[in-house]
N, C-alpha and C positions, 0 to 999 in steps of 0.2 A: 384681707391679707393676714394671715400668718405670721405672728410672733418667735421669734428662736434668739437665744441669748448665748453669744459665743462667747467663751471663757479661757481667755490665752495669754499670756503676759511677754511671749515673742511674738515682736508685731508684724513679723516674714509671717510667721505662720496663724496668726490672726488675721490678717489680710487675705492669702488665699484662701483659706475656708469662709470668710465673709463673701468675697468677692465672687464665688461661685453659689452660695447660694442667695445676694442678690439678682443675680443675675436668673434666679429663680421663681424670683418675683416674692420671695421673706421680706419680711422687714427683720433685718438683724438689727443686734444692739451688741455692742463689742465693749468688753469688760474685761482688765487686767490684774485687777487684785479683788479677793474675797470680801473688803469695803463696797468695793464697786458691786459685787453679786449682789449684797444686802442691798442696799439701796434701790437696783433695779428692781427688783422683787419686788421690794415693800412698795414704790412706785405704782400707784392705784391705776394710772395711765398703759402700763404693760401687763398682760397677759398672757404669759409664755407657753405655748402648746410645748416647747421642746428646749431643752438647753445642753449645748456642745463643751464637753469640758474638759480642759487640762485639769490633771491629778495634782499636782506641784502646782502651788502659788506662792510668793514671796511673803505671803502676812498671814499664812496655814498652816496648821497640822496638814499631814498624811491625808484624808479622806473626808475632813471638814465640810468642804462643799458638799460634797457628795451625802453627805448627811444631811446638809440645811438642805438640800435641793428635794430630798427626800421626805422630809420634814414639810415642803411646801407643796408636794405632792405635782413635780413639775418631770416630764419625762426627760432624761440624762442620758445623750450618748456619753463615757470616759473614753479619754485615750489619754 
């Protein structure tokens, strides 16, 4: 099973983008702040093929993730 790390800090809208791709047969991991991103990551337990990201987080810069994500060599849909 497939790893993806979705990244949303509105939890309407973390819900349905989780919720459709479990039902995909992912195993998601749902993360609301850029704390939370580090920690999954460095989590030796996850593996992430893919990570779903809000641009705006409450404890970011502008494109921070989007950097460490990059930095980690983890593929990144933004929206």
């Amino acid at each position: 099973m497939k790893n993806i790390l979705v990244v949303e800090d509105s939890m309407v809208m973390q819900a349905m983008i989780s919720e459709s791709l479990e039902n995909s047969d992912f195993k998601v991991t749902k993360v609301s702040t850029f704390a939370q991103v580090k920690q999954s990551v460095e989590n030796k337990d996850n593996d992430f093929f893919l990570a779903i990201l809000d641009l705006n987080l409450p404890d970011t810069k502008y494109d921070e993730v989007v950097t460490y994500m990059l930095k980690k060599n983890i593929k990144s849909i933004v929206y």
